[in-house]
N, C-alpha and C positions, 0 to 999 in steps of 0.2 A: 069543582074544577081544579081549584089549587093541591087536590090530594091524589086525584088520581092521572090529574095530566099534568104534575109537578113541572116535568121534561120539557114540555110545551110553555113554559112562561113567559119566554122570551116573544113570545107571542099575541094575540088578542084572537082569542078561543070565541067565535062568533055561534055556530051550531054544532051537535053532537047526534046522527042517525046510525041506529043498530036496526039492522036490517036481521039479523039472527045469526050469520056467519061472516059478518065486516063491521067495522065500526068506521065509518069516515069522520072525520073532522072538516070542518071547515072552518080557517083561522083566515089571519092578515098579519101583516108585519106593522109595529106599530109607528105613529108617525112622528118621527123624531128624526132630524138630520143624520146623513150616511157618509161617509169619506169615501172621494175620489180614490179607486184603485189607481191611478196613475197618477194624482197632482197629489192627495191627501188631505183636500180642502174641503171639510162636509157642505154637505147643499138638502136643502130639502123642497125644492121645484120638481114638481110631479111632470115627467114628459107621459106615463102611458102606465098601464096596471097589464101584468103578466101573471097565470097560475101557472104552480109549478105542484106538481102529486106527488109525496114521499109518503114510502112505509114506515112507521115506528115501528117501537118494541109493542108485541101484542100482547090483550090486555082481555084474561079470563080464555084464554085459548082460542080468541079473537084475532084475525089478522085487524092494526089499527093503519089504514090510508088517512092521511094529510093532505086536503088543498089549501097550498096558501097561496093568498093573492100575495105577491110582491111587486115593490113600485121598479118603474124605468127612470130614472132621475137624469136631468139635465147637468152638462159638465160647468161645475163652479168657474171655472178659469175660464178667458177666450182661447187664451194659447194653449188650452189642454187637446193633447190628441184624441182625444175621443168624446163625439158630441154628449152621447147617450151612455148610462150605464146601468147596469140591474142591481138591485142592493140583494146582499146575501144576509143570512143569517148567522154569526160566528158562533160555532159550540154547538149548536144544533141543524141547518143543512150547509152544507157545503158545495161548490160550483160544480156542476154536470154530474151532480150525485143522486140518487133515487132513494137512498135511505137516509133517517137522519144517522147525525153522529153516532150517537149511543147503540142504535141498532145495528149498525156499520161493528162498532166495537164486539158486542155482542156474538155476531156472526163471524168476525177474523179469531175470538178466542176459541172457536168451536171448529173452525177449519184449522187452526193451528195445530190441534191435538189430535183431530180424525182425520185431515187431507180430502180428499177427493169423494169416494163413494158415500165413504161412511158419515161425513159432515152433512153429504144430499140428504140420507134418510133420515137421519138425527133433526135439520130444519124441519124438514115433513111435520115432526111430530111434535115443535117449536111453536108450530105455526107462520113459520118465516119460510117456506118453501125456497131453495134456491138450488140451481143446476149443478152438475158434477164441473158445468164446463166453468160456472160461473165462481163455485167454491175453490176451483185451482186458481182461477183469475185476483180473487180476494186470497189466495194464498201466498201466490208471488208479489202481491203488493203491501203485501207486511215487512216493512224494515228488517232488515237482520239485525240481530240485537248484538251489543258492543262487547266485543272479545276483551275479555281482563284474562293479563295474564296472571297467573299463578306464582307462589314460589317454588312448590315442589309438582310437579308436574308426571304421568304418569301416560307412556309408552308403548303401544301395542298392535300387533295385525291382527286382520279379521277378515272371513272369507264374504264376498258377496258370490261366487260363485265356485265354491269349493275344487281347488287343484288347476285352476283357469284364472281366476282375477281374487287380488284380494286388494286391500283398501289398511290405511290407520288413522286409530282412533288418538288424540290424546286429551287426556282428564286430569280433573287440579285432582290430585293424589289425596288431599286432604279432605276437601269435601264429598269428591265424587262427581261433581260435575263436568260433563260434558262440555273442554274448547273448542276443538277443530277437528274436520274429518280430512285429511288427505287423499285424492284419489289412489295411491299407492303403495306399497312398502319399499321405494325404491332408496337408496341415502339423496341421493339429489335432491327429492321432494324434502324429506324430513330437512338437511341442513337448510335448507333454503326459507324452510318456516323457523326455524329455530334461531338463523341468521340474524344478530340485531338484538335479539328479546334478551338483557342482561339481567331481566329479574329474574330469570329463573335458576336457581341455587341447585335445587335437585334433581335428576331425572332419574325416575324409576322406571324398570324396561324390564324384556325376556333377556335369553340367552343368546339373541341374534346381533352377530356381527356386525351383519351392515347398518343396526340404528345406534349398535355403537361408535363406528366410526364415524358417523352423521353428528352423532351429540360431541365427539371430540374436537373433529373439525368446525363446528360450530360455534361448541360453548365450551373452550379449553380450562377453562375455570369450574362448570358445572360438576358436581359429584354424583356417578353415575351409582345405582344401586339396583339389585334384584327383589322382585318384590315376595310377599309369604306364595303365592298360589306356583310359583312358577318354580321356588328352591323344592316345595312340598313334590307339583310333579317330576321333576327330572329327578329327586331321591326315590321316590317311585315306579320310576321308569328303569331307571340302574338296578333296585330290587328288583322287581318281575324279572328285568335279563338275566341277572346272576342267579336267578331261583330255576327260570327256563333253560339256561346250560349248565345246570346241576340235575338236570329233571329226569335224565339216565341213569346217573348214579344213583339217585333215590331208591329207581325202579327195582335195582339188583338187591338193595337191602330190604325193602318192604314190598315183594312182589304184589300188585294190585289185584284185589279177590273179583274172580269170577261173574256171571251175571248183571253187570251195571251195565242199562242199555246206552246209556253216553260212553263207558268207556271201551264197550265191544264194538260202537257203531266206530270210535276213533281210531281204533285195532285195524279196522277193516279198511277203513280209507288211506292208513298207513300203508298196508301193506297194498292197497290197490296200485296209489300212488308210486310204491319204488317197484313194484312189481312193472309196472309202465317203463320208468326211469331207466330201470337194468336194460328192457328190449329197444333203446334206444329211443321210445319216443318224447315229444321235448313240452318243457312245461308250459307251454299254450294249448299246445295239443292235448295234453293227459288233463287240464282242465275242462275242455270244451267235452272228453268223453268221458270223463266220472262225473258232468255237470257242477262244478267246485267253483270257486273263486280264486284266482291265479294267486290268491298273496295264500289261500289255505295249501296251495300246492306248493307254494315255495314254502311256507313255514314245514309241511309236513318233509320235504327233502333236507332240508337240513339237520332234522332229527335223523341220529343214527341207531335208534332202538323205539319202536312205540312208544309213543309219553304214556305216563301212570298217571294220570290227571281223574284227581276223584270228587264228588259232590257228598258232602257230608248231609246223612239221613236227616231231615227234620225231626225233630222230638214230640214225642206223642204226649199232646196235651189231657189234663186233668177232666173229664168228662162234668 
C-alpha cells in the first residue's frame, strides 16, 4: 500500500477491488481533529459521515476511483456561523473537486501544451478520459504565469490572418522567451505596455516606424537597435531591386540562349502581357484573361524588355 498508493497516505486505505478495467479504492479520512474553515478552532465531534468519489492518477493503464468516506463535524464555537462543516483533505482532494490534486496537475500540464482537441485524445490513451469541453475549462483555469520583465527585449509583428489582421509578439531578446502577445501592431498598444516598465535597457525591433515611435514615447531612455535577421533581409531586398533594374542591361550583353522552357514560357507572357497594355486593356483585366496573378502582371509591365532570368543546368552526377 505504502508503494504503490504512496499519494493516498493522507488517508486510511481500507479495501482495494480490480475489476480488470477500474481499480476502486475505498479509504476514509483519518480521525484526528479538523479546523473550522470559518473560526479556525479544530473539533473533532462527528455530526454525520459523507462519500465523496475522485479519480486518481491511473495506475497500469487502469483508471484509479476513490471513495472516501469524509466526516460532517460540528462547529467548535457557539458563535460560529456555521453549525456543520465537511472536513477536506489538504494536498490531495480539494472542495467541489472530482480529481485529486496530483491528477488535477497531471491533466492541466497536458492541456497546457495540446489545448483543446488534441489533450481529449491524448487523456484517451492516459487513461484519464476527459472532454474537449472539459480540457478548455481546466485550461482557462490555470493561472497565468508571472510576466518578468526582461532587460533587453525583442519587437516584432506577425500575421494571424495575413494582409487583414496582425498582432505583436515581444521576447526577452536574450533568452528567447516568450513575454507578451498584443492584440495589434498599432503604437498606442505597444506604448502603452511599454509605459512604466524602466527595466528595460534595450529594444530590439524591425524597420517599422510606428514601434519606433512607441519605444520613444515611452522609453526616451531605451536604446533602440536592429536585430541580425532583419538588417540581413532589407540588404537583400535592396540587392534583388538593383539586380531586377539592371536585368535589361544584362540582357543586351549576354543575349539569353534559346530553348529553356522557363525562359520561352516568360518571353511569352511578356509579350502577352504588353501586347494587352499597348490595346488599352487594364491590368485587372489582362490578368483575369492570361489567367496571372495581378502582382505577375504588374511586375511583367514594368519591365521594358523581356527579363533574361536563367536556371543554371544541374551537374551530372558520377554514376
Amino acid at each position: 500500500m505504502t508503494t504503490v498508493f504512496s499519494g493516498l497516505s493522507a488517508l486510511v486505505i481500507e479495501d482495494v477491488a480490480d475489476d480488470g478495467r477500474m481499480i476502486r479504492v475505498l479509504a476514509r479520512t483519518r480521525d484526528l481533529p479538523f479546523p473550522c474553515p470559518m473560526c479556525g478552532v479544530p473539533t473533532g465531534k462527528v455530526h454525520g459521515y459523507h462519500v465523496r468519489t475522485v479519480t486518481d492518477v491511473p495506475l497500469d493503464g487502469r483508471r484509479v476511483v476513490v471513495n472516501v468516506r469524509v466526516r460532517r463535524l460540528v462547529r467548535p464555537v457557539l458563535g460560529c456561523r456555521r453549525q456543520t462543516f465537511r472536513e477536506q483533505v489538504p494536498g490531495l482532494i480539494e472542495r467541489l473537486q472530482r480529481r485529486t490534486t496530483r491528477l488535477t496537475s497531471q491533466v492541466s500540464g497536458v492541456v497546457e501544451e495540446l489545448c483543446g482537441r488534441a489533450a481529449a485524445r491524448l487523456t484517451r490513451s492516459l487513461a484519464v478520459p476527459v472532454s474537449v469541453a472539459t480540457a478548455l475549462r481546466v485550461l482557462r483555469g490555470i493561472p497565468p504565469p508571472t510576466v518578468r520583465i526582461p532587460r533587453v527585449i525583442g519587437v516584432d509583428d506577425f500575421a494571424l490572418r495575413r494582409r487583414h489582421r496582425y498582432a505583436t509578439i515581444i521576447i526577452d531578446a536574450e533568452t528567447g522567451e516568450r513575454v507578451d502577445i498584443l492584440p495589434d501592431r498599432e503604437a498606442a498598444t505597444l506604448e502603452a505596455w511599454l509605459r512604466g516598465k524602466k527595466r528595460i535597457e534595450v529594444v530590439c525591433r524591425d524597420g517599422s516606424a510606428t514601434y519606433a515611435e512607441a519605444i520613444r514615447r515611452a522609453l526616451p531612455d531605451a536604446v533602440q537597435v536592429s536585430d541580425r535577421w532583419h538588417l540581413w533581409r532589407n540588404l537583400c531586398d535592396k540587392v534583388l531591386a538593383e539586380i531586377r533594374a539592371h536585368a535589361p542591361c544584362w540582357a543586351t550583353v549576354n543575349p539569353p540562349r534559346p530553348g529553356g522552357v522557363r525562359e520561352q514560357t516568360t518571353r511569352e507572357r511578356w509579350h502577352k502581357v504588353h501586347a494587352l497594355l499597348d490595346s488599352g486593356v487594364g491590368l485587372l483585366d489582362c490578368s483575369r484573361r492570361l489567367n496571372l496573378a495581378l502582382n505577375t502582371v504588374k511586375r511583367y509591365a514594368r519591365i521594358p524588355e523581356p527579363p533574361a532570368d536563367r536556371i543554371a543546368a544541374p551537374k551530372a552526377t558520377a554514376p
